[in-house]
Structure formats: C-alpha cells, structure tokens
N, C-alpha and C positions, 0 to 999 in steps of 0.2 A: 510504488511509493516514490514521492519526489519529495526534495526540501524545500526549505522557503524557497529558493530562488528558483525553483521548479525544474530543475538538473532530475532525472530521475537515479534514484540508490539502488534499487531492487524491483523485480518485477514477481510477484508471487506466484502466479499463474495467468496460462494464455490459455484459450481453446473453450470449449465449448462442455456446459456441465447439465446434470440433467436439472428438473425440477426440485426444488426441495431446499434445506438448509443447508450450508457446505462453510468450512470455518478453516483457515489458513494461520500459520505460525512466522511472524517475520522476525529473524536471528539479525538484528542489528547489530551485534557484535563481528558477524562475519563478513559483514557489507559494508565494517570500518566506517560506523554511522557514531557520531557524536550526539552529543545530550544538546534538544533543540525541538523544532516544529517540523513537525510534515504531515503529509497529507495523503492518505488512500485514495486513489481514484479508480471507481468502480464503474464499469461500463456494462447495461445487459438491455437487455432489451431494446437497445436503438437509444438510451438514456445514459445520463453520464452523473455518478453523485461522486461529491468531492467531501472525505472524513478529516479533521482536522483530527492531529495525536502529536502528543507532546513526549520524547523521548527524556528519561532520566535517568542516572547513576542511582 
C-alpha cells in the first residue's frame, strides 16, 4: 500500500502464492493510516496493476 505521495504504509505480503484466489486484510489503524487516497500495488506475473482505495472514518 502507498499514499498519495507514494511513501509506501504497509506491505501485505511478499513471496510467492500458488494459483487460484487469495484475499489479504489491511489494519490501517495499526499502520497509523489516516482517512485519504492510496493505492494497492499488485505485482504477478511480470505485470504490475495499481488499485486506487479511498480510506474513511
């Protein structure tokens, strides 16, 4: 996860997963994340997608 300004907050997982669907839980409260913009950046296959998510109280 990074913010707007692309600092990264949190890192959910690193390493390698098998096939199939796989779903992750990000505690922005413990990462002293304020209410804003950020962006998931998902890396797999040699590809890179960028999720925009908007944090709120």
């Amino acid at each position: 996860m990074v913010n707007i300004l692309g600092a990264q907050v949190a890192q959910l997982f690193s390493g390698e997963l098998s096939a199939g669907e796989h779903s992750f839980t990000w505690d922005a409260g413990k990462d002293a994340c304020t209410t804003g913009m950020y962006e998931c950046i998902v890396r797999m296959n040699g590809q890179v997608q960028r999720v925009g998510m908007m944090l709120s109280n």
